[in-house]
Every structure is written in C-alpha cells, then in structure tokens.
N, C-alpha and C positions, 0 to 999 in steps of 0.2 A: 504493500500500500504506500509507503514512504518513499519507493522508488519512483510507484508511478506520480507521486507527487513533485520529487523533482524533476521527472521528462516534461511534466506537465509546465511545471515553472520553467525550462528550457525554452522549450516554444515560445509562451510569453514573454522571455527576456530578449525577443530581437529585437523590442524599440530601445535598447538602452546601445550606446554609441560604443562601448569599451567590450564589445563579446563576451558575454559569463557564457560557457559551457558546463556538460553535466560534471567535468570533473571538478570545475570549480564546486560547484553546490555539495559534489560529494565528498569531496576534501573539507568543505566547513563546513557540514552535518558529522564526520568525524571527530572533526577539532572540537565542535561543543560536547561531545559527548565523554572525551576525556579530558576539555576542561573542569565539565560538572563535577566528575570523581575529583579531581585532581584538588579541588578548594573545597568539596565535599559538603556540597550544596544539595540541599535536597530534589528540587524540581526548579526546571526552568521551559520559558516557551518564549522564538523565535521566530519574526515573519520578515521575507524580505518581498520590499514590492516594486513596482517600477508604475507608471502613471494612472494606468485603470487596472491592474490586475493585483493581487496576491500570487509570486513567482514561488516564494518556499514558505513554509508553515509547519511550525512543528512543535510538541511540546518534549521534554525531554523529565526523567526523574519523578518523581512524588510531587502529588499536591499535599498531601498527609500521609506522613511515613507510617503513622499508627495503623491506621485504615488502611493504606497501601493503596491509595487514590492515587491513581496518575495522571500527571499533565498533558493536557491537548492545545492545542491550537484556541479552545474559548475557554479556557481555563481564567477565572477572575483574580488579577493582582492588583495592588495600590502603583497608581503611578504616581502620587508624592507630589515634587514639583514639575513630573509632564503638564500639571495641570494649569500652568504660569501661560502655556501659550496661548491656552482657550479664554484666558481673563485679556492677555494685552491684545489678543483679536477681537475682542470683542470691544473695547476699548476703540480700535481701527473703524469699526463698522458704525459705533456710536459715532465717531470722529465725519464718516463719511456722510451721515445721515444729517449732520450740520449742528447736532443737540451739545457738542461740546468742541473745546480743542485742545491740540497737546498741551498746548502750551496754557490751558486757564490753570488758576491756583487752588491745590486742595484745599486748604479755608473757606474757598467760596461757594462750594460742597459742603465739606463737612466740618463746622464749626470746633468742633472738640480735636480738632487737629492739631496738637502741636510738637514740636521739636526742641531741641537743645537749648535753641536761641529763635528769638523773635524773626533774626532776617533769615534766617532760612524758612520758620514755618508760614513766616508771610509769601516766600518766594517761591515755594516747593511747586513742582507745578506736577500735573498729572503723567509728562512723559518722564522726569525723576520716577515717580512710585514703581517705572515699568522696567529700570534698566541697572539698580541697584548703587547709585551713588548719591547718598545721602550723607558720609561723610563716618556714619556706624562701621567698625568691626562687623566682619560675616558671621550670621545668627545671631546678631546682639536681639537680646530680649525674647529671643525662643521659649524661656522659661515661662514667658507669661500666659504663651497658648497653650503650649501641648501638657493634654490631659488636664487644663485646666476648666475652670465652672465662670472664667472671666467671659464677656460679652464683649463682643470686634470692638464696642467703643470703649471699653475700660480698657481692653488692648491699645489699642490706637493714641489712648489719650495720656499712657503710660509710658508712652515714648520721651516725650519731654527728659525724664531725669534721667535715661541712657546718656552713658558718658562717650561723646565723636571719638574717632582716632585720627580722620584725616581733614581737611575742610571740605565742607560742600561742595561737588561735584566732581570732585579731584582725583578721587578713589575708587576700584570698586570695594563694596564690601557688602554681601549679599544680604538681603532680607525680606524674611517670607512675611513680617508685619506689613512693609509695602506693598505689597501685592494682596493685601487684607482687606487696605485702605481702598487699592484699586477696586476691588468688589463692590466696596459700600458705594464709592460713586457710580458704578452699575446701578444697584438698586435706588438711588436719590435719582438717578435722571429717568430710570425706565418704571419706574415702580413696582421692579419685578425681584424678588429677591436674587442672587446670583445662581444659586442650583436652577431655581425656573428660565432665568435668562438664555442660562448655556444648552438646558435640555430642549429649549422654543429653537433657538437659534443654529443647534450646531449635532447635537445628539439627536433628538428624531427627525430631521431632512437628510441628514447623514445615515440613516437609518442604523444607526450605533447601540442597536437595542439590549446590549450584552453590557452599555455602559452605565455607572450608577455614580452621583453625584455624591451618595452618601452611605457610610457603615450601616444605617440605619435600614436600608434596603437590602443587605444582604438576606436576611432572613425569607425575605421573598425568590430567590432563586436559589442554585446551584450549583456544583462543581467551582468551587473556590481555594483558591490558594491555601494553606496555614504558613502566618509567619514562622520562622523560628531564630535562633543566634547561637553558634558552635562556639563551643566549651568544654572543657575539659575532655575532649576528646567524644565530642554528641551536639546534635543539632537539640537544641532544648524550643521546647513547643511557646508562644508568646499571641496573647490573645490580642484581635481586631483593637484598635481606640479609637475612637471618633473623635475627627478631626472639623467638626460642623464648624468650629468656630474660628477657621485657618482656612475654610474652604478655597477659595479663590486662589489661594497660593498652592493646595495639595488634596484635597481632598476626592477628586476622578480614582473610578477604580474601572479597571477595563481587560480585555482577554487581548493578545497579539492581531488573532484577525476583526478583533472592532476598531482595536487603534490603528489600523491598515489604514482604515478608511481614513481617518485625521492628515493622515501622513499624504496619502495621496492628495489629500484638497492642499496643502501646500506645497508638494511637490508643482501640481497644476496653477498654483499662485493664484489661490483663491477660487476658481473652477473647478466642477467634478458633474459630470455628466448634465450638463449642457445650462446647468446652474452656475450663479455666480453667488457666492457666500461673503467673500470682499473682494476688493478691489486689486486690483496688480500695483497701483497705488500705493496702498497699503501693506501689500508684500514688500514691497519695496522698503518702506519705512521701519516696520517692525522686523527684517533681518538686515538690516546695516548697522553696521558697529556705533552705539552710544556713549560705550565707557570698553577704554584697554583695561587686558588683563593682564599685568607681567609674570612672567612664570620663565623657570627654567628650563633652556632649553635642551630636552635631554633626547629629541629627535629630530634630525634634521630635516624630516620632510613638513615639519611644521612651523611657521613662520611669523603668526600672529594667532590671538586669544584674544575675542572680545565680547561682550553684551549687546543684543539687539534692544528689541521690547519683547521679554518672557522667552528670547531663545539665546543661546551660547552661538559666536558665529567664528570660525575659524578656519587655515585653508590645508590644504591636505595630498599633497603629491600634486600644488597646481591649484586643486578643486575645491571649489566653496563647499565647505560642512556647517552645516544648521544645526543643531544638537540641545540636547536638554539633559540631563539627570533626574532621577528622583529617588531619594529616600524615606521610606517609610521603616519602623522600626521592625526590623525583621523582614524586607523587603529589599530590594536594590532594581533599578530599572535605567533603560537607556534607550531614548529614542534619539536618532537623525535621520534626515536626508541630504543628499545633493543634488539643490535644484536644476543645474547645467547638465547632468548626468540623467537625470529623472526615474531616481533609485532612493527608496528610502528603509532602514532596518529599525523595528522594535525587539527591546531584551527585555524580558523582564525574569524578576529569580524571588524565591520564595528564603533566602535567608540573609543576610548580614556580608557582605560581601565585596571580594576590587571587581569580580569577573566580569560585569555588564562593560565597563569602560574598557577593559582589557580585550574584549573583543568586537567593540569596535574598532582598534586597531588592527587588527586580524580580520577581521572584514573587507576595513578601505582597500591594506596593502594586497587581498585576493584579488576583490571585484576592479579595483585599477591598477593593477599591475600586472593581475595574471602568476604572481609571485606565488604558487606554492611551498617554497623551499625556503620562506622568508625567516625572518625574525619570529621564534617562538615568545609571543607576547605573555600566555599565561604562562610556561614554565620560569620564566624568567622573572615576573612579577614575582610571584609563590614561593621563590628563593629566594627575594628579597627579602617578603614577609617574613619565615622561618627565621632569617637572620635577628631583621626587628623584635619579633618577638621573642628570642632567646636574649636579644639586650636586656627586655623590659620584665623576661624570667633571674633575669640576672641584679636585677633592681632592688627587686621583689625580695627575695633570696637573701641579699645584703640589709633589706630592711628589718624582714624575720628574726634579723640575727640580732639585731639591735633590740629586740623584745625582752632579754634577760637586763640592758642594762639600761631600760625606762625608769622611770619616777613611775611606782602604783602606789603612789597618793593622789586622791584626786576629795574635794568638798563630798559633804552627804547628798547623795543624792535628790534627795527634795529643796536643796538650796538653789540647784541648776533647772526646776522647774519654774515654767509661767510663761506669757506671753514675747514673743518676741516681733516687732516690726519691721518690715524696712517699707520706704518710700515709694517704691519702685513696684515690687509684687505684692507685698501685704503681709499674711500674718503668720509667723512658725507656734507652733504650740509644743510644749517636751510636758512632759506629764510621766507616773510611775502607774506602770503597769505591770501588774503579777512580782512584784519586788524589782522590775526592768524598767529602767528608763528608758523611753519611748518620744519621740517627735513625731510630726506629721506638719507637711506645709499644704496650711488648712484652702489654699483655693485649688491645690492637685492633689485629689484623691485616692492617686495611687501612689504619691510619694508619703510613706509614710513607712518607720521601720522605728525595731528597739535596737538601741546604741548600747556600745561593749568599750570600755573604756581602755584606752590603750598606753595614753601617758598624759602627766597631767592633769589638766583639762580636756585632755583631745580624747573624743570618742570612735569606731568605727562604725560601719553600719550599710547594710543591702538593701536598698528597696527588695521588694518582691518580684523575685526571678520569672515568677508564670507573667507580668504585667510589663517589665521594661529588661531591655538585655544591659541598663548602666551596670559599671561594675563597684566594688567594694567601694565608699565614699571616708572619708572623717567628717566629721563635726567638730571646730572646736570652741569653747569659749573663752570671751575674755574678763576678766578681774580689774575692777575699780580698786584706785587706793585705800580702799577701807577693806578689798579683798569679796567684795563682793559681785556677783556676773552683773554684766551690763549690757555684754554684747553677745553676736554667734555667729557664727561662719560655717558655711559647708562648703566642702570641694569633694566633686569626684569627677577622675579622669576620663574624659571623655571629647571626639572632636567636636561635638555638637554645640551641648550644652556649656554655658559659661556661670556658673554659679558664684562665680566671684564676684558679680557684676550687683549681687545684693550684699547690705548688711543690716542687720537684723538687729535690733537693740530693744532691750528690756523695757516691760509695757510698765 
C-alpha cells in the first residue's frame, strides 16, 4: 500500500521543476523510519505536496504506545505555533478588506494595551505584534498563559512590567503574547471570536474538517496523537492542556493530510482551486523579511534567517524556504514550503524532540539536490545531543556530591508558609501539607508540588510528571535582617520557561 503511494506521489510530482523520483521518496521514507528509532520517538506522520496534490503521506510509529494505536496520515497532533500563520493571514485579509492597516496602533484597539514604556505602547503598531520585535527576550512572559486561568486581557495587560533586553524594533525576540494580542484585534474588528474567524475563513472553504481550533473538541472525534517526553530511558505519557487562552498564537490541532491543504493555498499565494482566500499582495507582504535573525553559521548552504508576519523566511541551496515550528508540550512539529519550487512538507511527532527540524534539512538537500549520499543530519545531531547530555549528567553528578557537604539547617517549617506576590503573574501560596511543605502558583493549576529541602533555605521540587515534562526545579527563599522570609524564587531549567523573570515577596 505505501508503495503504491509513493508511485502515486511520482506521477504527481512532475509539476515540480527539480525531478523527485521514486528513489528519492524511497530513500526519505527510509530515512524517517530510522530516524524515528534513532531519537526514539514514539509516532510521527509526514506529507509532502507540490500545488494541488498530496505526493507522499504517511504516518510512521504509535499514536499510543499503551494501546498500540498507530499513526496514519489523519492522525491529530498540536501544531503549536503553525498556528501564527493562520492569525497574521488573517490579519492580511482584514488588511485587504480596508477595516484596518499594518500600520494602525494596538491602543486604538485595544485599550489595556501596554508595554514597558509609554513610546512604544503608544507606537506599537499591529505589523510589530506579527513579526516578533518588540524589544522582549524570546518567550518572555510564557508563564502567564500556559496552563494558566488568566484571561488574553490580564495576559496582554501584564506585559507592561516584562523587563526589554533590546530597544524597540531592533531585535528579534519571539513572542506568542503578540500574536495573542493579534487575535483580540481579530475579534474587536470582526466581532467574531478568533477560533470562529479562522474556522469561517480558512478551515471549512478549505474543507480542513480533521482540523480543531481547540482541546476542547477533541472528545468529539478520533485517532489522536498522545503527547509524551523520554526519560530515563521511556517515553512517559503527558496529558492534552488547553491552550484556549494563547489560541491565536498555538492552539490548531491538525493531521499531515488536513494541513496539506494550508500548505498548498500558500504555496499557490493565496489561490487553491479557483478561489482566492488572499491576495498575492499579501503573500507578498507576510513572507518578506520584517526582522533578521543572527545565528550561527554552521551550514553553508544557508545564508540569511528572518521573520515574515507569522512565518520564518530563509534561503536554502538558492531557494526561498517559508517555515514555521511548533511546540506543544510533548509535541514537536515542522511545516515549510518553497514557493519558486511549489513543494511544500508537514512533520509532525508525538514527543519532545530536535527530529522535525532535522529533517527538514534532509529533505531540502534530497528534493534539491538529488543528494542521497549527503550529510546525515539526524545521526549527526543525536551525537551531539549524547555529548550534551553526558555534560549536563556530568553536572548533575558533581552537584549530588555536594549533598553531604550542604547546610540541613533550614527555619520551621510553618515560618516559610503564606502568601507570596509578584507584580507580574500574581500569587505563590506554600502551605504544610501531610507534615510536607507544599507550594502551588495559584493562577497555574498544574504547577503545584511539595518541596524537599536541600540546603539552607533552598528547597527542590517536580511538578507533576503525568501534566508537564519541566524537570526537577528549586525554590528558594530569602531572609530579612530580623531573619525572617520576605521573598521566593523559583528556577527550573528549562529552554522555554523563564521563571526568573518573577519575584514573589511576602503578603
């Protein structure tokens, strides 16, 4: 059946300008399969397409290892931030329709708008929200949506006491709060909330019926994904979170062959069967570069990194690549296309992962080179990793050791209980439970764990392994000169979250 799948994607691959052959397809239907072992990923499903067809399709591994559900082709995963391109197009189409422009200011929308400093939140304009230079570190303020019970304006309006790193417009530094914002002004111009905007506009004329705006719809269909995050040598199972309140920046959950269809209407730059959804206009607009991205250059077939509106744009052997990421927790996903070529690939994988980005490299250098014998991109990454993480076992290891020659003195435990504040997210609560000192930060209800004291004042502590894959955190407090707590701090390592960016002081 998978054969005659790829003779079938054969045929349809002669409108593409660079010849893919069946051995290409079947040299990268091998490559994913001992990729997947190789980073020991549960399931994964990949579709590659060219203008109006679906040429390969396929799912690879377990949807649920327990069950022994395997992945297909409509199998449902989180694309995360795939879902940035469907808000900044929509954005384009509002743009077209004359109800707004790039250029008006988010205050003139939406009121509870603010930033840093006055001249930026006065000047911010709606094509900022779309292209991630606002002058913030990448993920600053993450903590205030995920898995929290805040509402997009107490998000949005919490931005003010985020501390910049670079000036206004000068930077990138990513943020899914922008793209939050972008929603809301969706729903102020159109009076439609954003899930209804994008399912009117772009999911049923697209007839993308396998796609869902929200967790909350899962329960209504089937054959979906489970996240999970490898550890200790095992993929550990990690339940759905709803992301209702970040939507516009990640909350699309979709199968390889619904997102086909996405992929094609921008390959087609707005067109797909004899429809026009936006303008060539507007393609235009939203994949040109807004803001550079400096990175090192560790391959020479690539030459620039930049931000469109809601896509990554960068070139590649020559060739423009359109691209996006998305992380959900327990998820990793990768979609691009090239529009000069008019070929575009969805990844998406059911666990914690580099593999999606890894083979898009293995991809480009196939389908435009013809390169079989290239650069093995996952073995290569996979030993890098092995390395890193024998550094960070090596870390670890050395800290363990330090465990005989801590301070276990630490105050009574009911001293270090009560309220704790910060300005920014709100409220920590530590409290004694079952003789355990226990915390919870009371607007994420799944951060919440009892703490084990390990030196000092400093405590350690897990959230809940079934809810997030963070790993072991501290906690620690601080002591006023009369020696009593005044302050708290939490840090746990991780690239995402930035928990530094609160501090929390006694109510």
């Amino acid at each position: 059946m998978e054969l005659i799948k790829i003779l079938i994607g054969l045929f349809l691959f002669t409108s593409i300008s660079f010849g893919q052959n069946a051995q290409q397809l079947k040299h990268l239907d091998s490559y994913f399969n001992k990729s997947l072992q190789e980073w020991n990923i549960p399931g994964m499903a990949i579709a590659i397409v060219n203008k109006d067809s679906i040429v390969f399709s396929k799912g690879y591994g377990f949807a649920n290892i327990e069950k022994k559900l395997k992945v297909d082709e409509n199998t449902l995963f989180a694309l995360a931030s795939n879902s940035k391109a469907f808000t900044a197009t929509s954005i384009a189409k509002l743009v077209e329709q004359g109800r707004l422009k790039w250029t008006d200011k988010v205050i003139d929308y939406l009121p509870y708008f603010k930033m840093y400093n006055d001249y930026v939140t006065n000047h911010f304009t709606i094509e900022d929200l779309l292209c991630h230079r606002s002058g913030l570190p990448t993920f600053s303020g993450d903590l205030l949506w995920f898995g929290t019970t805040k509402t997009p304006e107490e998000i949005i309006n919490s931005q003010q006491y985020l501390t910049p790193k670079t000036e206004f417009r000068t930077t990138f530094g990513y943020s899914n709060i922008a793209f939050l914002a972008a929603g809301q002004i969706i729903e102020k111009v159109t009076g439609e909330d954003w899930s209804t905007y994008i399912q009117k506009s772009f999911l049923n004329p697209l007839q993308m019926d396998r796609t869902l705006t929200s967790t909350n719809q899962l329960n209504k269909t089937d054959n979906i994904a489970t996240p999970y995050y490898y550890e200790n040598g095992k993929n550990n199972e990690l339940k759905w979170l709803n992301w209702d309140n970040i939507a516009p920046a990640g909350a699309l959950i979709s199968s390889v062959n619904d997102f086909s269809k996405w992929l094609q209407l921008n390959i087609n730059k707005g067109k797909l069967n004899d429809k026009e959804y936006f303008s060539e206009n507007s393609f235009e607009t939203i994949t040109t570069p807004h803001i550079n991205i400096p990175f090192p250059s560790k391959n020479e077939n690539v030459h620039f990194k930049s931000y469109g509106l809601g896509w990554y744009i960068q070139d590649y052997y020559g060739a423009k690549v359109v691209s996006h990421g998305g992380g959900y927790d327990g998820m990793i996903s990768k979609t691009f296309y090239l529009p000069e070529q008019g070929i575009g690939v969805v990844i998406l994988t059911n666990n914690l992962n580099w593999l999606a980005g890894i083979l898009k490299n293995k991809i480009l250098d196939v389908l435009l080179t013809n390169n079989l014998e290239g650069k093995d991109w996952s073995a290569d990454y996979y030993t890098f990793k092995k390395k890193q993480d024998s550094i960070q076992n090596i870390k670890l290891i050395k800290n363990n050791k330090l465990r005989g020659k801590l301070n276990p003195n630490h105050l009574k435990l009911e001293n270090y209980t009560g309220i704790f504040k910060d300005k920014i997210y709100g409220t920590v609560s530590v409290s004694i439970k079952n003789n355990q000192l226990h915390f919870s930060m009371d607007k994420t209800p799944i951060y919440n764990a009892d703490l084990y004291h390990w030196n000092n004042n400093i405590f350690t502590f897990r959230f809940d392994k079934n809810l997030t894959s963070l790993p072991q955190g501290k906690l620690w407090f601080d002591l006023n000169k009369n020696g009593l707590v005044s302050k708290l701090h939490i840090h746990v390592p991780n690239p995402d979250f930035d928990f530094s960016e609160f501090e929390f002081i006694k109510q």
